[in-house]
C-alpha positions in Angstrom: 21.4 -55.1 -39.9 22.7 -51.5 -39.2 22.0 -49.6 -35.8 20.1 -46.6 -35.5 21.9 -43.5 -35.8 21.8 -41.0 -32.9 18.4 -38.9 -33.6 16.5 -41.6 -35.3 14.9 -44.9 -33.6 13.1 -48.3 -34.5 10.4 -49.7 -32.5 10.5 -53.4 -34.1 12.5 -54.1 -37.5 12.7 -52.2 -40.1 12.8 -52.7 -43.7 13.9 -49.4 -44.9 15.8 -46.6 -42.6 15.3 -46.1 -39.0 12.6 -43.7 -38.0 12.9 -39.9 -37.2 12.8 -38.9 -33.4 10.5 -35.5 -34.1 10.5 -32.0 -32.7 10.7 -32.5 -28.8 12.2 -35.1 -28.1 15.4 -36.7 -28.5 17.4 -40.5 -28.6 20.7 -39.0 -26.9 23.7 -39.9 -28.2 23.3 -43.4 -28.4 22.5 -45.3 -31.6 20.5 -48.6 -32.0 17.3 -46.6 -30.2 14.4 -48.2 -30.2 12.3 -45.0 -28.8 12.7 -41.2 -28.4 12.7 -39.4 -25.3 10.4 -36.7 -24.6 11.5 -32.8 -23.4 11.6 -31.8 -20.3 9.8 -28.6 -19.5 11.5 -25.4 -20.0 14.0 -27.3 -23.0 13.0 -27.7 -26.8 14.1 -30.5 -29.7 14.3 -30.0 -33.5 13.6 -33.2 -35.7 16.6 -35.4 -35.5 17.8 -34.2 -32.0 20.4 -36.0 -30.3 19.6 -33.8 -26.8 17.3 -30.8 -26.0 18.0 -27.7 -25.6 17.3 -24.8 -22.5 15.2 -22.3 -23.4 16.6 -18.5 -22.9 16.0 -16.5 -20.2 12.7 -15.0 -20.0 11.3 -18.2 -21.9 10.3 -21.9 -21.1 8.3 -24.3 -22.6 6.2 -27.1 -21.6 6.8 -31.0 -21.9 7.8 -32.5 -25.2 8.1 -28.9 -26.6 9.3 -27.9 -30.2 9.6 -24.7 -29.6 10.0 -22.0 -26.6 7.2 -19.9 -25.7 7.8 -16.3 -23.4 6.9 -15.7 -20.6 4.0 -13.8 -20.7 2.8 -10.5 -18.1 3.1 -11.3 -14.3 5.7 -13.9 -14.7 9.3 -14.1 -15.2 12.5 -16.8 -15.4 16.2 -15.4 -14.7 17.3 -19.4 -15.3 17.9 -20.9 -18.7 15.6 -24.2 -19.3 13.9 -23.1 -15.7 9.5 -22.4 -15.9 8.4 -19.1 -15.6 7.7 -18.5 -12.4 4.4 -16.2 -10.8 5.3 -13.4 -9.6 4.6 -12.7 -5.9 2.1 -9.9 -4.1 4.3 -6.9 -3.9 6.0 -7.5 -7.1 4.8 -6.9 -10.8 6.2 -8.1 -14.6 4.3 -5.6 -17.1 6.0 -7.0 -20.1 6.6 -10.3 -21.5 10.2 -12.5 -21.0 11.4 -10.7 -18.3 13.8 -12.3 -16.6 12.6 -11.2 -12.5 9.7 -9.4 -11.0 10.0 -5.9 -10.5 9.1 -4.6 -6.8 6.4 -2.0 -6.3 8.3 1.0 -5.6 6.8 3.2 -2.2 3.9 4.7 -2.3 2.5 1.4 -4.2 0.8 -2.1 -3.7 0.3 -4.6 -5.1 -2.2 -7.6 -2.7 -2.5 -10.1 -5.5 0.0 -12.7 -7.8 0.7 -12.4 -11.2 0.0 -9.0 -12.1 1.8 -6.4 -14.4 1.7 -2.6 -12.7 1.3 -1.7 -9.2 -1.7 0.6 -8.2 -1.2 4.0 -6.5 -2.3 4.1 -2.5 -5.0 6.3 -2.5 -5.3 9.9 -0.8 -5.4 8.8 2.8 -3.5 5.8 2.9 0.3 5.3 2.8 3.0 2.7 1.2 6.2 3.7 3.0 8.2 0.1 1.7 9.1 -1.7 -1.3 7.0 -4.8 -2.2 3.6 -3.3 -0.5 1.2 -5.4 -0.7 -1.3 -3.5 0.9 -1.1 0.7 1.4 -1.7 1.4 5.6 -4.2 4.1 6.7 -2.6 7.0 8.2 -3.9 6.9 11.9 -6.1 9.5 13.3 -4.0 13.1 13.9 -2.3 12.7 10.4 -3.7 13.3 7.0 -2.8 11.7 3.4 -4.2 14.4 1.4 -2.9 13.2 -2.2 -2.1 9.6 -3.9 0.7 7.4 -3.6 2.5 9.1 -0.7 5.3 7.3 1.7 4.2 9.1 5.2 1.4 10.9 6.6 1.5 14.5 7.1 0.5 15.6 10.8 -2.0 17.9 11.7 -0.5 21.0 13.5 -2.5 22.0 17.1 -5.7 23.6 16.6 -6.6 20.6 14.1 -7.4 16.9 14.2 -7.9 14.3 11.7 -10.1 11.0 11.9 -8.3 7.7 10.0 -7.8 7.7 6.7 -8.6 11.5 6.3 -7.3 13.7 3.6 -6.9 16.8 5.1 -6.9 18.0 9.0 -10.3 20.0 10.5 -10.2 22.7 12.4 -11.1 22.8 15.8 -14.9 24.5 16.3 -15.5 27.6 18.0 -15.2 26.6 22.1 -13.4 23.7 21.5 -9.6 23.3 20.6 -6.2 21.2 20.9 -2.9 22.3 21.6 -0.9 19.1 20.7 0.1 17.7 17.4 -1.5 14.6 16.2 -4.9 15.4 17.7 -7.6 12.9 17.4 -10.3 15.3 18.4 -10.5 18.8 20.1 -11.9 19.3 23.4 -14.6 21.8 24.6 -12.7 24.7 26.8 -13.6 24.1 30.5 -15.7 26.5 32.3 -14.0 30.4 32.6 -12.3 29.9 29.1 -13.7 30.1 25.2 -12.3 29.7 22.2 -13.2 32.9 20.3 -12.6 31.6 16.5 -11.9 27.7 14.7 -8.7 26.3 14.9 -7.5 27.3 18.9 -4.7 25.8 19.9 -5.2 26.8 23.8 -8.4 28.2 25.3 -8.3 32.1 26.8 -9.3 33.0 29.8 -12.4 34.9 30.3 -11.2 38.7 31.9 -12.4 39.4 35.5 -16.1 40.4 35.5 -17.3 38.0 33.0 -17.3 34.3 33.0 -18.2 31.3 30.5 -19.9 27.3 30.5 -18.5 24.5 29.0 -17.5 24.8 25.2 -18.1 28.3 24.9 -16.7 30.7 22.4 -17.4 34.1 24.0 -17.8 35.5 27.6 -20.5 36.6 29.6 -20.7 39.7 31.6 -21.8 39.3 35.0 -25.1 41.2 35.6 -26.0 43.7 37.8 -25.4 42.2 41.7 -22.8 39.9 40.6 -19.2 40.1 40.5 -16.1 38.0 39.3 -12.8 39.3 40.5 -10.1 36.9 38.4 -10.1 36.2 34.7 -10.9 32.5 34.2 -14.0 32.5 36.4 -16.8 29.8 35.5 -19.3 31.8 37.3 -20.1 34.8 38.4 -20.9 35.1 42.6 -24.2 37.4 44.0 -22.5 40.0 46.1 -23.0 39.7 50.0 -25.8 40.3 51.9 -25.4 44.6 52.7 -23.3 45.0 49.8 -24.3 45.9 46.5 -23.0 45.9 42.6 -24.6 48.2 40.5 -22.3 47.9 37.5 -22.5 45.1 34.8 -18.9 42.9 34.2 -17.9 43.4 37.3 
């Protein structure tokens, strides 16, 4: 009787010739086989294979495969006869055998696996790294006021900004900020206004007139009254045997 030849086997005796190992699999370079072996993932086998071969980069295959398949969006394999590995959050593979995961460039995201293109951070919210895989709000006193942005602009004094805001608000009449970054203005204290939005610094009211809390304009002080320093929160009744006959005094 005559041995198998390499790429061909026989289970039990044969009558006629041995029989062919088929696509995906293989006998190895041994003769006298009595059964084929199977692929291993990311290798492929024509009919009569003594071994397998890897598939190319970008391209695997599964067990006992004839062929190679690509790898398809989201994934990618930079190893011959390797799988095609999932791409990670942060990283993207928009087109078919690519060979690694591209990162999402700043001012991007990407939160899930497997996915081809990386979002824009919306207005708001920035992406200041590679491989985001979520955008961060910009904190109150700085603004994100278009998409896909790496750093929050700040609001200048006389503004403020909640989190996540697009643009900074101006402080309200009797009420501003004189620091960058503001969170929220604050009302002018008693003696000062704020005379139009976006103050920076309160004014003082001018001797003879005087202002509440928050105010944007100053009050004279009326007949009998008197305030004799700018700044003053109120106005004071002259003495008894004195008089004030004049208004903003």
């Amino acid at each position: 009787c005559a041995n198998c030849t390499a790429g061909k086997y026989a289970p039990a005796a044969q009558l006629d010739d041995c029989l062919r190992c088929g696509a995906g699999s293989h006998t190895g370079q041994q003769e006298r086989a009595e059964t084929c072996n199977s692929c291993s993932p990311g290798k492929f086998s024509l009919p009569l294979s003594v071994s397998c071969t890897n598939c190319d980069v970008g391209k695997s295959s599964g067990n006992a495969a004839p062929s190679c398949f690509n790898c398809e969006t989201g994934k990618a394999n930079p190893t011959p006869g390797a799988f095609c590995e999932t791409c990670s959050a942060g990283e993207v593979a928009p087109n078919e055998t690519m060979l690694y995961c591209l990162p999402c460039v700043p001012g991007q995201f990407q939160g899930a696996t497997g996915q081809l293109f990386c979002p824009i951070c919306e207005a708001g919210r920035i992406a200041p790294l590679f491989k985001s895989t979520a955008c961060d709000s910009c904190p109150p006193g700085r603004i994100g006021p278009v998409q896909g942005l790496t750093e929050c602009d700040i609001c200048l004094p006389g503004s403020f900004s909640p989190e996540n805001a697009v643009e900074c608000t101006l402080c309200e009449l009797g009420r501003a900020t004189p620091t960058f970054e503001s969170a929220g203005c604050k009302a002018c204290k008693p003696g000062k206004i704020a005379a139009t939005e976006g103050v920076a610094i309160c004014e003082d009211c001018p001797a003879g007139s005087f202002s509440p809390e928050g105010r944007s304009e100053c009050t004279d002080c009326s007949v009998g009254f008197f305030s004799p320093v700018d700044g003053s929160p109120s106005c004071t009744a002259c003495d008894a045997g004195r008089f004030n006959p004049n208004i903003a005094s």
